[in-house]
Backbone as CSV, one residue per row, in Angstrom:
resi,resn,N_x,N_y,N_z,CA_x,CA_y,CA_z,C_x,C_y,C_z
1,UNK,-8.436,13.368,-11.821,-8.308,12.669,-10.549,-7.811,13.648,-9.490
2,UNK,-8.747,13.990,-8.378,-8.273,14.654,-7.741,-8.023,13.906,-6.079
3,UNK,-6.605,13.970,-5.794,-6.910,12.974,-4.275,-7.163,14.349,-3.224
4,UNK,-7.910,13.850,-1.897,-8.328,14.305,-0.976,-7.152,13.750,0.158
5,UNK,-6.901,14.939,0.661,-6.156,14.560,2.224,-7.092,14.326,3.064
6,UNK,-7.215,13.228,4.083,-8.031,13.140,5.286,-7.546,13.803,6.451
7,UNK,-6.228,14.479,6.493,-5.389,15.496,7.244,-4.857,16.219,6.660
8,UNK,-4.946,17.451,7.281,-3.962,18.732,6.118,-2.769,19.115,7.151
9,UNK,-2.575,18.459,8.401,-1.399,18.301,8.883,-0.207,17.394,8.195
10,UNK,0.733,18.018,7.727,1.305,16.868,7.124,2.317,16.127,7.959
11,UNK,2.830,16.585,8.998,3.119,15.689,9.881,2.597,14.030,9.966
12,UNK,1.246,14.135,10.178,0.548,12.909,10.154,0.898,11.904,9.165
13,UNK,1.477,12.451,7.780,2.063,11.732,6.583,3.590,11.068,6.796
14,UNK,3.599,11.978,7.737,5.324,11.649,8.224,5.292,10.387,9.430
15,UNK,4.320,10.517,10.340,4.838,9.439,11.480,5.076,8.367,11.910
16,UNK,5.644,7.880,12.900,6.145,6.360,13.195,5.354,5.422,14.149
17,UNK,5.041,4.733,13.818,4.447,3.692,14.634,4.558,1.995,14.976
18,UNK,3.462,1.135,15.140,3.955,0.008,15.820,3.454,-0.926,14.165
19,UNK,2.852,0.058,13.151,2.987,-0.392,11.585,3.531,-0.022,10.982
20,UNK,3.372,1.189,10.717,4.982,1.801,9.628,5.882,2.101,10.876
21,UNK,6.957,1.131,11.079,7.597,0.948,11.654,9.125,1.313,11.310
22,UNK,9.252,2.315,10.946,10.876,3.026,10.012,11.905,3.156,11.355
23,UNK,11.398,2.789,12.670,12.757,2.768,13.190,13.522,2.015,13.232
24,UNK,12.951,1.026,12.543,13.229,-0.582,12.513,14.602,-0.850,11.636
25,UNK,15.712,-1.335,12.031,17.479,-1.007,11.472,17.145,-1.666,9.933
26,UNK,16.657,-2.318,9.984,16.209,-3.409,8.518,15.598,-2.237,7.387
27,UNK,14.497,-1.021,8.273,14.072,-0.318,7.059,14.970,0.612,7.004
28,UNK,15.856,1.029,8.039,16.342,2.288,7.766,17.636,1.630,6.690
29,UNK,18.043,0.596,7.359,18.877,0.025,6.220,18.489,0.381,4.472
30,UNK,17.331,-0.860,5.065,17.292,-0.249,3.144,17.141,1.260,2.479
31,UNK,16.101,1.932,3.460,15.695,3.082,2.997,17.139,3.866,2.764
32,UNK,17.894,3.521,3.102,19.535,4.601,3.236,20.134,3.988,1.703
33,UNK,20.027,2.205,1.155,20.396,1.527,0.113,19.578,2.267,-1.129
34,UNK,18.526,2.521,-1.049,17.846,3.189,-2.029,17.844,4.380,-2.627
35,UNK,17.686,5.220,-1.043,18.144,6.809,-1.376,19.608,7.013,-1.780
36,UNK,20.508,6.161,-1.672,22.010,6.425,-2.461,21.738,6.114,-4.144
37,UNK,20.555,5.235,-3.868,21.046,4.556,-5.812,19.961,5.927,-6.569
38,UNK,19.853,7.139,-5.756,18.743,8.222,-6.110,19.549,9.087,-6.686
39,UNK,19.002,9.565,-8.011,19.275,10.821,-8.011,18.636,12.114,-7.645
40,UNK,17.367,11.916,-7.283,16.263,12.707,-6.302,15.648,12.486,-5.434
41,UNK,14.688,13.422,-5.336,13.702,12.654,-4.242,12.675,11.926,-5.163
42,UNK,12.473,12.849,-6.132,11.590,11.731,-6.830,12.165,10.568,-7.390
43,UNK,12.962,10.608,-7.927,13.797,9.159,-8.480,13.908,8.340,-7.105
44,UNK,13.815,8.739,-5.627,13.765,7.745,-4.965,12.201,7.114,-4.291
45,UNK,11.424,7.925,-5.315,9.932,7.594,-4.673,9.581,6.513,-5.426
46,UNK,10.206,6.642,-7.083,10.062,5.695,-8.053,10.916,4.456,-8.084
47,UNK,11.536,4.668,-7.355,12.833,3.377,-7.285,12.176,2.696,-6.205
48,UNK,12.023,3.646,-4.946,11.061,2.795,-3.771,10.016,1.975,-3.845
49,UNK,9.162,2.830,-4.677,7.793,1.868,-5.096,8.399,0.738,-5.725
50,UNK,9.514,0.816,-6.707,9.570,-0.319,-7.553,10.123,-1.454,-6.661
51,UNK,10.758,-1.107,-6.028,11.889,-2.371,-5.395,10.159,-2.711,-4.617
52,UNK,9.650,-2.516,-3.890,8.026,-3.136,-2.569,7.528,-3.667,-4.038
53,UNK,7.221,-3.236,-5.238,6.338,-3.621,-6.057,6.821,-5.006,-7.031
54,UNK,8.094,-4.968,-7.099,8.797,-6.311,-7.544,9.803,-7.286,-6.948
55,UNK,10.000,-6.986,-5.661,11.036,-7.628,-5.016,10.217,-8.078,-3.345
56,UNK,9.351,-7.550,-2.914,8.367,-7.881,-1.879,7.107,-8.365,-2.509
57,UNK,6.585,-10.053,-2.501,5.736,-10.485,-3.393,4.728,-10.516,-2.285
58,UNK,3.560,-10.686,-3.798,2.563,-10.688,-2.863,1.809,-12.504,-2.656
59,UNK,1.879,-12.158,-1.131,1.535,-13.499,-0.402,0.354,-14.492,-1.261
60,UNK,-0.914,-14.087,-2.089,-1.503,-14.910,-2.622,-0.671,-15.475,-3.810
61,UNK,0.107,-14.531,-4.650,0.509,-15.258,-5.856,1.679,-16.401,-5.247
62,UNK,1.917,-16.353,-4.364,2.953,-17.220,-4.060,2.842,-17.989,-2.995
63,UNK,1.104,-18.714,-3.126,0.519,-19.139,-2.337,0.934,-19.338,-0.851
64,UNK,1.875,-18.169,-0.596,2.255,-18.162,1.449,0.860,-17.526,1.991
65,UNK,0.698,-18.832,3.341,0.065,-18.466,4.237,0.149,-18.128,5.672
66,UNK,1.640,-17.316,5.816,2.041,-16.372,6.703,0.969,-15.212,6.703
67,UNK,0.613,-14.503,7.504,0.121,-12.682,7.234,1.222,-12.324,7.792
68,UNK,1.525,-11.281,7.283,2.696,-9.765,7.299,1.765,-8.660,7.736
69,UNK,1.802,-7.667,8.344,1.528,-6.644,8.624,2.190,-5.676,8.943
70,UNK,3.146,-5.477,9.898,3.946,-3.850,10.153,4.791,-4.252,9.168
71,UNK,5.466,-2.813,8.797,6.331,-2.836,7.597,7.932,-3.656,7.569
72,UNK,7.958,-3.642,8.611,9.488,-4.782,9.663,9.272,-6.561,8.987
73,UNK,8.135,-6.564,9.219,7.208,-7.817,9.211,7.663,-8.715,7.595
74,UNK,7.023,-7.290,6.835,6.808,-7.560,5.536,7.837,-7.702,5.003
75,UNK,9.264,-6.340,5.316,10.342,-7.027,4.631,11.609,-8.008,5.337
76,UNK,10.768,-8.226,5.977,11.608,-9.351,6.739,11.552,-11.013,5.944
77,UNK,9.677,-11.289,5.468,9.362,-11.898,5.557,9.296,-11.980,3.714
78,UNK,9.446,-11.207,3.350,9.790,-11.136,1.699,8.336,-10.865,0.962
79,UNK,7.129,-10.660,1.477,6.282,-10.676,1.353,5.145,-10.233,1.723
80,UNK,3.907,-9.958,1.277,2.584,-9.372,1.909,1.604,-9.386,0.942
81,UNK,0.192,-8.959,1.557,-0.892,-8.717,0.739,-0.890,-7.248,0.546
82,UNK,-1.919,-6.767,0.012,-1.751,-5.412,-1.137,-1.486,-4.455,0.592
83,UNK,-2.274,-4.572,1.463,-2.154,-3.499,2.836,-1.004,-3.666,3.731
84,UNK,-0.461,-5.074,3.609,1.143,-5.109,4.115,1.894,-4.275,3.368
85,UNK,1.707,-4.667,2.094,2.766,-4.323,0.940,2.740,-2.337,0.670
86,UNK,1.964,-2.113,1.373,1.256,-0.738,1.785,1.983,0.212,2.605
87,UNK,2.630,-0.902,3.720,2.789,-0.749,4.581,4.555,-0.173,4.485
88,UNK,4.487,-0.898,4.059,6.403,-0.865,3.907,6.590,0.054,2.943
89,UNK,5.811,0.312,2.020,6.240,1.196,1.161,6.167,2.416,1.781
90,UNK,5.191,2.956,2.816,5.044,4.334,3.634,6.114,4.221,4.354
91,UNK,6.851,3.634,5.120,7.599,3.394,6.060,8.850,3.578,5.362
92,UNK,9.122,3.224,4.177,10.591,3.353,3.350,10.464,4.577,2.763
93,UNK,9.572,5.929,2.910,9.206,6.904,2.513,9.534,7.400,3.013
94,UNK,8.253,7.152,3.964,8.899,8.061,5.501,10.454,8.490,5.874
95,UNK,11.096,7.395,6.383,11.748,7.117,6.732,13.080,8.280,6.062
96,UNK,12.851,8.629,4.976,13.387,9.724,4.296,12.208,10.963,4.204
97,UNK,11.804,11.198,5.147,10.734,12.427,5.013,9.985,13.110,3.883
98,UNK,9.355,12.002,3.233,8.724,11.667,2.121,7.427,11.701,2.558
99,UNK,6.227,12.626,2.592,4.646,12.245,3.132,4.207,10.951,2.319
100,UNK,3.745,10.054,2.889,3.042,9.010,2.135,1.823,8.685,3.000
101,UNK,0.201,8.103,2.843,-0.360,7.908,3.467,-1.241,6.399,2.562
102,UNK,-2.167,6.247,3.082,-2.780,5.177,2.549,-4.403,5.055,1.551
103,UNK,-4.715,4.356,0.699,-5.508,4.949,-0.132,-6.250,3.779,-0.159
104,UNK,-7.469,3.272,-0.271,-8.418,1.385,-0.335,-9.243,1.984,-1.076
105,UNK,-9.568,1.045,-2.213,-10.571,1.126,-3.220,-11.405,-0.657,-2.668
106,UNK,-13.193,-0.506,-3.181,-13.432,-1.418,-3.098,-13.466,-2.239,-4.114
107,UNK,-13.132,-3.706,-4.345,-13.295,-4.826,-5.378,-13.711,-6.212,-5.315
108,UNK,-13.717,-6.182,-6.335,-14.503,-7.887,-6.774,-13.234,-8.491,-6.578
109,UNK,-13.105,-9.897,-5.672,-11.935,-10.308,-5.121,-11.443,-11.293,-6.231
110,UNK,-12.809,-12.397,-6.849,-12.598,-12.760,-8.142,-13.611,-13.050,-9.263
111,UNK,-13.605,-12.454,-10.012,-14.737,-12.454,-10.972,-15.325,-14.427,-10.807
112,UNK,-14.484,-14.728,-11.165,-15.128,-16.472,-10.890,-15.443,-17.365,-9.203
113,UNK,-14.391,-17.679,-8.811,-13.892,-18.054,-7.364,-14.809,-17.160,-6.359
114,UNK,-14.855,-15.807,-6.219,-14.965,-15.275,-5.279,-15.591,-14.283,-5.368
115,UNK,-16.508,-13.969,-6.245,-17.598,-12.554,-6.548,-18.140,-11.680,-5.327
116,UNK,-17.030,-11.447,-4.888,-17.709,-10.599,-3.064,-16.790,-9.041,-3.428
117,UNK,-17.230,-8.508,-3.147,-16.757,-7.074,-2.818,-16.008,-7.133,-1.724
118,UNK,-14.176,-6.736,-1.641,-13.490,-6.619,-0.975,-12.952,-5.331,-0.699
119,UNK,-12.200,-4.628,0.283,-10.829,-3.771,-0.039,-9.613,-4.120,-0.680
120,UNK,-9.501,-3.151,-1.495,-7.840,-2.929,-1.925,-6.986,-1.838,-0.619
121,UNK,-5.678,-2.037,-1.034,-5.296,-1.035,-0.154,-3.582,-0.402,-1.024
122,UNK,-3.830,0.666,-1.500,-2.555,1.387,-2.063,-1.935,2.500,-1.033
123,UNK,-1.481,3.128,-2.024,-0.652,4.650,-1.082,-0.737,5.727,-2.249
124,UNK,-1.163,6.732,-1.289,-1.180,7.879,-1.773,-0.007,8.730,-0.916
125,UNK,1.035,9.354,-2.325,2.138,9.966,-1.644,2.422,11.349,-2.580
126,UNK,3.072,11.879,-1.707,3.860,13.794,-2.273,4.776,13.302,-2.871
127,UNK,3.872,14.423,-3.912,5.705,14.532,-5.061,6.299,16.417,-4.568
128,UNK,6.727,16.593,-4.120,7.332,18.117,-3.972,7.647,18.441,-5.223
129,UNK,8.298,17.817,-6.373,8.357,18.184,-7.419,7.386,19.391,-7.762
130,UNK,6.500,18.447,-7.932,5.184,18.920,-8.503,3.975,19.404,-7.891
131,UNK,4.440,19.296,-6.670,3.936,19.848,-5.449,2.274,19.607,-5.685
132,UNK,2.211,17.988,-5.645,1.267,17.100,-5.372,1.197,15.666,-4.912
133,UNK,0.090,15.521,-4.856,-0.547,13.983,-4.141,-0.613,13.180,-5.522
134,UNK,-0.090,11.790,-5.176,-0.269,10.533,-6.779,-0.467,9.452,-6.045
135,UNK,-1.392,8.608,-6.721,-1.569,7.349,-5.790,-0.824,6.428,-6.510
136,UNK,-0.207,5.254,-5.511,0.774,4.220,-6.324,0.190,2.995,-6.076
137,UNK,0.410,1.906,-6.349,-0.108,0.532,-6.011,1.165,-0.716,-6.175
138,UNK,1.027,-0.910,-4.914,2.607,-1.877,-5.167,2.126,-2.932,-4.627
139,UNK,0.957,-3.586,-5.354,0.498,-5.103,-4.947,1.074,-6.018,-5.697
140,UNK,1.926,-5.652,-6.430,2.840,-6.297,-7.650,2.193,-6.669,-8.799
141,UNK,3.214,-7.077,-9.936,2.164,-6.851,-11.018,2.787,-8.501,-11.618
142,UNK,1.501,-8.868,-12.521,1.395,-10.495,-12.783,0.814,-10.139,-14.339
143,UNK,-0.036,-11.398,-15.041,-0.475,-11.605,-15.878,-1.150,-10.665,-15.686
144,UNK,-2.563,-9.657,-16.257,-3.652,-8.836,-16.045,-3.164,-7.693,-15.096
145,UNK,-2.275,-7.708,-14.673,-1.664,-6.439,-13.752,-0.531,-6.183,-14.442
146,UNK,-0.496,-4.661,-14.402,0.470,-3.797,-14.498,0.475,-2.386,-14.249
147,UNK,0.857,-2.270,-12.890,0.564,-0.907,-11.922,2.719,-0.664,-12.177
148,UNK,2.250,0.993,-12.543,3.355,1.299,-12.556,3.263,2.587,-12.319
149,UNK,4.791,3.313,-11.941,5.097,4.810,-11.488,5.078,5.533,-12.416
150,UNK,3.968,6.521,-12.217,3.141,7.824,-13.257,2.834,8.672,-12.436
151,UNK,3.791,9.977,-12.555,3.269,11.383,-11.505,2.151,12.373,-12.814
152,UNK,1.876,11.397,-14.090,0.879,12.179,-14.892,-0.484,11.352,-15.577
153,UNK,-0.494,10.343,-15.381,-1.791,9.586,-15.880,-1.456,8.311,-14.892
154,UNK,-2.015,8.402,-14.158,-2.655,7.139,-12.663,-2.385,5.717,-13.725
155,UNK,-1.441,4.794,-13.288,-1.608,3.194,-13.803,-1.788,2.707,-12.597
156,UNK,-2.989,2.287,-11.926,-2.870,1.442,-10.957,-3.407,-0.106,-11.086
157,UNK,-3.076,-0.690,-10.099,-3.014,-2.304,-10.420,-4.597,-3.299,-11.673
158,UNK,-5.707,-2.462,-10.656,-6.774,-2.867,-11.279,-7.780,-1.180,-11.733
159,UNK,-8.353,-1.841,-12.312,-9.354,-0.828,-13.027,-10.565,-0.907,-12.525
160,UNK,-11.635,0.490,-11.806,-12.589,0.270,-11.848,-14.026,-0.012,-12.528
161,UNK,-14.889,-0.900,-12.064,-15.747,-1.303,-12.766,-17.131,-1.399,-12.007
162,UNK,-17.590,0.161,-12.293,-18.417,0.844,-11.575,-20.097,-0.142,-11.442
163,UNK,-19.893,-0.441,-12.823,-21.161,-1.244,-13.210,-20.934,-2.728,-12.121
164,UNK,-20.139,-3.291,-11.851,-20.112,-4.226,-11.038,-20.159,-4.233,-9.591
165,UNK,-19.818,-2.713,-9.181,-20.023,-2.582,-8.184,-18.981,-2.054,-6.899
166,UNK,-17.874,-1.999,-8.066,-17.144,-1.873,-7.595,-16.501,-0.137,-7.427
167,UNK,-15.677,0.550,-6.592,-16.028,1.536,-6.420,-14.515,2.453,-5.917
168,UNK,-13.870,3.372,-6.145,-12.339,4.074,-5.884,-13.223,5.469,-4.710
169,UNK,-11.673,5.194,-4.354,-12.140,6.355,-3.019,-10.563,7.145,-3.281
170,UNK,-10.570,8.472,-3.498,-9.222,9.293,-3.764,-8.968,9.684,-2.129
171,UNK,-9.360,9.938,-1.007,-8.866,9.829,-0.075,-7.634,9.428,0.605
172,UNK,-6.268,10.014,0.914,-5.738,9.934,1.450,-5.107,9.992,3.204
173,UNK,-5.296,8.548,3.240,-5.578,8.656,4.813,-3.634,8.561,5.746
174,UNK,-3.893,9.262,6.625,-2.335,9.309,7.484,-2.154,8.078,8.195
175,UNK,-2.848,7.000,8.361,-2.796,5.589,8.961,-3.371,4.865,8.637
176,UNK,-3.180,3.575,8.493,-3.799,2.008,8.005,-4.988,2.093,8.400
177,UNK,-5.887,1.599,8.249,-7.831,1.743,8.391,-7.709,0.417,9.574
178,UNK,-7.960,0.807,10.808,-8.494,0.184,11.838,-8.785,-1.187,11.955
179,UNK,-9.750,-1.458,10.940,-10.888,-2.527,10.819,-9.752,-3.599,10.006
180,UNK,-8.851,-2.847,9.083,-8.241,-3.824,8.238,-7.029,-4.069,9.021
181,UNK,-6.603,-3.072,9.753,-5.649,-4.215,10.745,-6.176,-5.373,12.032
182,UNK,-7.224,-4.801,12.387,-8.049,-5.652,13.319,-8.408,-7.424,12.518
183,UNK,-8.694,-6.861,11.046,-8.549,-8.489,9.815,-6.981,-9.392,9.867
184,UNK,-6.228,-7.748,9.977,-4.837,-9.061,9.787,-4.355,-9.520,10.647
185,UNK,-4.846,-8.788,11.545,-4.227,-9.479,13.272,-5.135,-10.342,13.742
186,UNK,-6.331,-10.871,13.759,-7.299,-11.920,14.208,-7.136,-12.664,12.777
187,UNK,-6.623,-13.098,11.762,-6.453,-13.856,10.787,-5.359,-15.202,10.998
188,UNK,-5.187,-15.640,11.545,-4.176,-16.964,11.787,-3.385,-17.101,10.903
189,UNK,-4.274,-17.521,9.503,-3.279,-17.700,8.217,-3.947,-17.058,7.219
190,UNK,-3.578,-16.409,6.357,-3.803,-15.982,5.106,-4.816,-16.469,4.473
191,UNK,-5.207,-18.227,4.240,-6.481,-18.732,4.251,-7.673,-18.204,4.743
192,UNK,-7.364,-18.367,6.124,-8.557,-18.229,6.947,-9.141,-16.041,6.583
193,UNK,-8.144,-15.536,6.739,-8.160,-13.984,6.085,-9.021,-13.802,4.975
194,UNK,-8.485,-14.734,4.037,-9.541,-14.764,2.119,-10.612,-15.061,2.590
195,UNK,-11.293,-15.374,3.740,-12.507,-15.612,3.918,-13.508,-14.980,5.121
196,UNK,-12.189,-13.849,5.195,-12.737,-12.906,5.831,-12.240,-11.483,6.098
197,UNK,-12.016,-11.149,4.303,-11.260,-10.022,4.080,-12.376,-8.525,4.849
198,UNK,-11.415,-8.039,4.610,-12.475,-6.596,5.358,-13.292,-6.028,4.091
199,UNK,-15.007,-5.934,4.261,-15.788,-5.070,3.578,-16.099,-3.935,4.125
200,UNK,-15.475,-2.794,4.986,-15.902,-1.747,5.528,-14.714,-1.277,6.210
201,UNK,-14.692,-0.063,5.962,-13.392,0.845,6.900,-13.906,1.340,8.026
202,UNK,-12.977,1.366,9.149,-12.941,2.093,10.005,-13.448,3.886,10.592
203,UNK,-12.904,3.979,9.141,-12.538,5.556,8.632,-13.781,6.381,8.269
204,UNK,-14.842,4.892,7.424,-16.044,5.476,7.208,-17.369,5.264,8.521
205,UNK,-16.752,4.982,9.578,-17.702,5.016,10.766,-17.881,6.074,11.289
């Protein structure tokens, strides 16, 4: 598995905006609660992911039909879908000068219910350790999921299944994909969103 930077500025991995929103007292809060319970930087990349991946749920399993989007949003609101939940995790990175950027694979939304090809949306982040790129997935993990922190064999949430159509992109991008915030911000409720998740990035125009 090799990931691709979509910037070799790494600045761009670092910055603040009106989505990863780390100036926000709530993230710096936590991000300061986390990096104390660290004994590294990596022990705080793995502690970070874990706390967004089990303690920030995700909005379908817990049938809320709020949308979350900037990372303020999400942990305010206890919750998000896989690109909120995306969101906050770069931002609680950041926020300790950690490069993190963003990574969308495409999928089958539900083999029964919903046979459409959707986006996923993870993070691809630096380990200085090891002085590399690992992609994480903190859409939380349920029955059939179990995405967990591996800087040596990739566990991410779902598995691809090429034959169906479905398809991984190692790309690491320095900002949220356009098109999929343009979905969560014209989405009212979370309902109305599942039925009109984003099939196309920004990124690939």
């Amino acid at each position: 598995m090799n990931v691709v930077l979509y910037s070799n500025k790494v600045d761009e991995y670092l910055k603040q905006d009106n989505v990863v929103d780390y100036d926000n007292e709530d993230i710096i809060e936590l991000a300061d609660k986390l990096f104390r319970k660290a004994s590294n930087e990596l022990d705080f990349i793995k502690i970070t992911y874990e706390f967004v991946r089990d303690n920030i749920l995700h909005s379908a399993d817990i049938n809320e039909d709020v949308i979350t989007c900037a990372a303020s949003e999400v942990l305010k609101a206890g919750h998000g879908i896989c690109f909120a939940k995306s969101h906050l995790l770069a931002a609680l990175l950041r926020c300790k000068s950690v490069p993190a950027g963003f990574c969308y694979q495409k999928l089958i939304l539900d083999d029964e219910k919903a046979p459409v090809l959707i986006y996923h949306g993870l993070n691809g982040v630096y380990i200085k350790d090891c002085k590399k790129w690992i992609r994480l997935d903190a859409r939380g993990n349920k029955i059939g999921v179990n995405a967990q922190f591996s800087i040596e064999k990739e566990q991410l949430a779902f598995p691809i299944r090429s034959q169906m159509g479905e398809s991984d992109s190692f790309i690491v991008y320095p900002d949220p994909d356009i098109k999929i915030l343009e979905k969560l911000r014209e989405s009212k409720t979370r309902t109305v969103l599942w039925d009109n998740l984003p099939t196309e990035l920004g990124y690939n125009k």
